[in-house]
C-alpha positions in Angstrom: -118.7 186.6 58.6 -115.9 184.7 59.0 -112.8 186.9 59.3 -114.3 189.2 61.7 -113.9 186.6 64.6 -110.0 186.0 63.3 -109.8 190.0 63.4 -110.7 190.4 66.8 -108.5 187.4 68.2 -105.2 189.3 66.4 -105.8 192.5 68.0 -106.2 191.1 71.6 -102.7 190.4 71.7 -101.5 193.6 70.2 -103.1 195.4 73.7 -101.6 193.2 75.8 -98.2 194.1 73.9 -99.3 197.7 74.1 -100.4 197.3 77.7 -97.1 195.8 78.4 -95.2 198.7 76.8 -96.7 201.0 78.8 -96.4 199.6 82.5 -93.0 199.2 81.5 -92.4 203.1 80.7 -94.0 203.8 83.6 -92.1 202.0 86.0 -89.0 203.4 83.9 -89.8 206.5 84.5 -90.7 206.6 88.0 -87.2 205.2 88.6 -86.1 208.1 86.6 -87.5 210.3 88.7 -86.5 208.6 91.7 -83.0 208.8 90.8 -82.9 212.5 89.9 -84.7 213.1 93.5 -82.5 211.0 95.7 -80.1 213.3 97.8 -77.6 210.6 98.7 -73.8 211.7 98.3 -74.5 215.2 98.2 -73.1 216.2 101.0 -69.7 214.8 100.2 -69.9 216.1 96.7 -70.6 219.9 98.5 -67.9 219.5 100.9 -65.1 218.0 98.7 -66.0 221.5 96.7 -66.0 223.8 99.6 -63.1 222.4 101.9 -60.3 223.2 99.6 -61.6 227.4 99.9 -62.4 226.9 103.5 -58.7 225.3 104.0 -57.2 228.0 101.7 -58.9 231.0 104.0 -58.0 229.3 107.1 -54.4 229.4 106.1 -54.3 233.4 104.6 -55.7 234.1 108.4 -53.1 232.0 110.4 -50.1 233.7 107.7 -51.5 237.1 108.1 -52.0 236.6 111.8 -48.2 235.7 111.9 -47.6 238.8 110.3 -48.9 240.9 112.9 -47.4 239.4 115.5 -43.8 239.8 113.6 -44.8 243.1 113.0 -45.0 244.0 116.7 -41.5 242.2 117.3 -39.9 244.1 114.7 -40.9 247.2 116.0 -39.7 246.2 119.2 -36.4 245.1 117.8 -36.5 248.7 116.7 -36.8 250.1 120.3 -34.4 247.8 121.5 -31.9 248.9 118.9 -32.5 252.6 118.9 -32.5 252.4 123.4 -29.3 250.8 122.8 -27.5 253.4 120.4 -28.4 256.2 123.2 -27.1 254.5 125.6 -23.2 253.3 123.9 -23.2 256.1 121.2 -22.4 258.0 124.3 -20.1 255.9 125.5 -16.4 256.3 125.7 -14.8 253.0 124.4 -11.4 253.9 122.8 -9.6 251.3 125.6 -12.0 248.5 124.2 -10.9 249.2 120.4 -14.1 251.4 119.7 -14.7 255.6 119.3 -15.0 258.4 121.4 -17.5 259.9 123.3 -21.2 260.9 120.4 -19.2 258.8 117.6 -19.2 255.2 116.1 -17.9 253.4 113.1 -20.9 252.4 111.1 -19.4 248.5 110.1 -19.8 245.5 112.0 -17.1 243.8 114.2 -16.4 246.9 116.3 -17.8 247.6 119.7 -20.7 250.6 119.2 -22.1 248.7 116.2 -21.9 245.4 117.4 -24.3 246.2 120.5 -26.9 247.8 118.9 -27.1 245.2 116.2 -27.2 242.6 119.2 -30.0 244.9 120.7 -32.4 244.7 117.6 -31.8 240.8 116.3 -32.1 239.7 120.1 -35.6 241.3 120.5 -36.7 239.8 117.3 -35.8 236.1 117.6 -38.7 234.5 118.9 -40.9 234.8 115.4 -37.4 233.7 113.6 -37.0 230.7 111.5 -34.3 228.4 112.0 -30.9 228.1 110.4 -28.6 225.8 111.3 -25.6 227.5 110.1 -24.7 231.0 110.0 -22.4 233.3 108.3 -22.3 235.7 111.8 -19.6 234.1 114.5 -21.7 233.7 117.3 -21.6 231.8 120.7 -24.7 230.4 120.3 -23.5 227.5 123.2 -22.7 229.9 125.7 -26.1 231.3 124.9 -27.9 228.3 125.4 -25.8 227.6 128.8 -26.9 230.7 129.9 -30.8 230.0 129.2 -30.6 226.9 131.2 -28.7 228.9 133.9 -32.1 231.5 133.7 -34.6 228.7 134.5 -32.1 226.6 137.1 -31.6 230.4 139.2 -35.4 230.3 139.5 -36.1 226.6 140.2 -37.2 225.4 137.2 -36.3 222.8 134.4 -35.5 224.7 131.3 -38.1 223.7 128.4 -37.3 221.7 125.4 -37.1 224.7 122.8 -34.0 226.0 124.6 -32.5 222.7 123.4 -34.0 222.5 120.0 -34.6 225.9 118.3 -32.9 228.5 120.6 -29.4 228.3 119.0 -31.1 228.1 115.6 -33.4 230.8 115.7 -30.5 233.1 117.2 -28.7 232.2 114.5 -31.5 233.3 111.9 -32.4 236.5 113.7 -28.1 237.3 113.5 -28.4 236.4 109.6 -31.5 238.2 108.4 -31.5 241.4 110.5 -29.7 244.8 109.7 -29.9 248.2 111.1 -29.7 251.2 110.0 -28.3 254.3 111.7 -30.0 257.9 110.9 -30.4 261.5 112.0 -33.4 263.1 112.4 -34.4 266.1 111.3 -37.5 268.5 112.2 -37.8 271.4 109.3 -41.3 273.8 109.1 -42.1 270.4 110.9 -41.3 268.2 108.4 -39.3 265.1 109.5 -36.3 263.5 107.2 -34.1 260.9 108.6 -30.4 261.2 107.1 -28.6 258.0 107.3 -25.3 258.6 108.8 -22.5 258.1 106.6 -18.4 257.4 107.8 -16.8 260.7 108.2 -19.6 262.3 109.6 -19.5 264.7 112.5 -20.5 263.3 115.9 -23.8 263.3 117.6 -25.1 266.2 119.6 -25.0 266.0 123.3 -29.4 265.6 123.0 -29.2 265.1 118.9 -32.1 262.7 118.1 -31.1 259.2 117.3 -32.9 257.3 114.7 -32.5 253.5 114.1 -33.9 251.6 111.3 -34.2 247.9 111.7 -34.9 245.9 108.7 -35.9 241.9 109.0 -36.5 239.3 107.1 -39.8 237.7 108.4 -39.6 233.8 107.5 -43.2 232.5 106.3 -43.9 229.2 107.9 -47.6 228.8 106.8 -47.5 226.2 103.4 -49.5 227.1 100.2 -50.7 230.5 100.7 -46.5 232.1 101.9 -46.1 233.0 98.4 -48.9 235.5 98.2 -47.2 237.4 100.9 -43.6 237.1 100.1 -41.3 239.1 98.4 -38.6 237.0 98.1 -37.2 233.4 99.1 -34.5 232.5 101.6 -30.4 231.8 100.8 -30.4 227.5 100.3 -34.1 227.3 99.5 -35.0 226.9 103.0 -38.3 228.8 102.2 -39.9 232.0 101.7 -39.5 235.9 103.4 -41.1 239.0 103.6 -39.5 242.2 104.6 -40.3 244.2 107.9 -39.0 247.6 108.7 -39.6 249.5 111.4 -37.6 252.5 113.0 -37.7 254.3 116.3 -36.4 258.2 117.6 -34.7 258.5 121.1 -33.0 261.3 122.5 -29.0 261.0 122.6 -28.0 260.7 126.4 -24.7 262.0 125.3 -23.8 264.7 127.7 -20.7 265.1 129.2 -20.4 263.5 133.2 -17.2 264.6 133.5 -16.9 267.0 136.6 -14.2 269.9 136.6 -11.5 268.9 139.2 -12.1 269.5 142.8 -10.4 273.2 143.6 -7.6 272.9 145.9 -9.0 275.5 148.5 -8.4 276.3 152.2 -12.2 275.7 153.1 -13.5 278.0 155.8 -15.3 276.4 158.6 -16.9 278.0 161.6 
């Protein structure tokens, strides 16, 4: 039978073809599944995705740790402030252009207020910012002479910051701090504090003294200062958030006038 012969030579090479096809699918695939199994890169892909959150929480700790620590010096600057109003409330200053003895004028520029302002925005300076201009007239070089006059007393070479942020930090601590002057009261022990208002009678001899100091904290820390401010700076020099903080002393304002000696005949044995 002659086609049976020419039969069986086509389909020999149609396996080889098919044989062919299928190495080649094989091999195909095992690169396939090579590829998908191979690991390399990974690692950078995983970290390019988690270093922008790990950056981002790194930051919100170092803000919020700044925070704290300008919490502390805010209520510090509220001690300082409140220490100070005991101590020159009490004061008799009418030859220096100030009040009496348990009064004040509550505006800036004369003596009583001036010192206790100076009290709270001095304790509060180092977590300032800097400014390098200021509304406030202050002698910010005799300042600085007299921090390099501090280290020289005690043998030492004053450091670098008294040179380049001292007189700018002072300068933001004058600008962005106010204080508030209050009574306190104790009612079926409830406290109020009454702010004190010109025209008011004077303090008590012991009348409890109540300062409220209010600062501007500057935020330093890029990227995340925005979720903790509440408002930005004069100038767009950056971003704030408001501390308060008050503190109740005991008005030291008693009288150390003595009566006049008495003129008389003292009898001696």
């Amino acid at each position: 039978m002659p086609s049976e012969p020419h039969g069986l030579m086509a389909a020999v090479p149609f396996g080889r073809v098919w044989s062919g096809m299928c190495t080649r699918a094989r091999r195909s695939c095992a690169r396939c599944r090579h590829v998908v199994t191979q690991e390399a890169g990974t690692a950078t892909v995983e970290f390019c995705m988690v270093f922008p959150i790990v950056l981002f929480l790194i930051l919100m700790l170092v803000q919020a740790t700044l925070l704290m620590v300008g919490n502390q010096f805010v209520h510090y600057a509220a001690f300082a402030a409140t220490r100070s109003a005991i101590v020159y409330i009490p004061a008799d200053m009418t030859d220096q252009g100030g009040t009496a003895r348990n009064s004040m004028t509550l505006a800036k520029g004369t003596p009583k207020y001036d010192a206790i302002l100076r009290a709270a925005y001095f304790a509060v300076m180092p977590v300032c910012g800097k400014l390098d201009d200021s509304s406030e007239l202050l002698r910010t070089d005799d300042f600085v002479d007299g921090l390099r006059d501090h280290f020289t007393r005690y043998g030492q070479d004053a450091p670098r910051w008294v040179d380049t942020l001292a007189a700018d930090r002072l300068r933001y601590a004058a600008e962005h701090t106010d204080i508030q002057i209050m009574r306190t009261d104790v009612i079926n022990q409830d406290v109020t504090f009454d702010e004190v208002l010109p025209g008011d009678d004077p303090f008590g001899p012991r009348e409890s003294i109540t300062v409220r100091v209010e600062h501007k904290l500057n935020l330093s820390v890029p990227y995340v200062r925005a979720i903790f401010a509440d408002g930005d700076l004069p100038g767009g020099r950056g971003k704030y958030t408001l501390v308060t903080a008050h503190y109740t002393l005991t008005n030291e304002g008693v009288n150390p006038d003595l009566p006049e000696k008495p003129d008389l005949e003292r009898v001696t044995q």
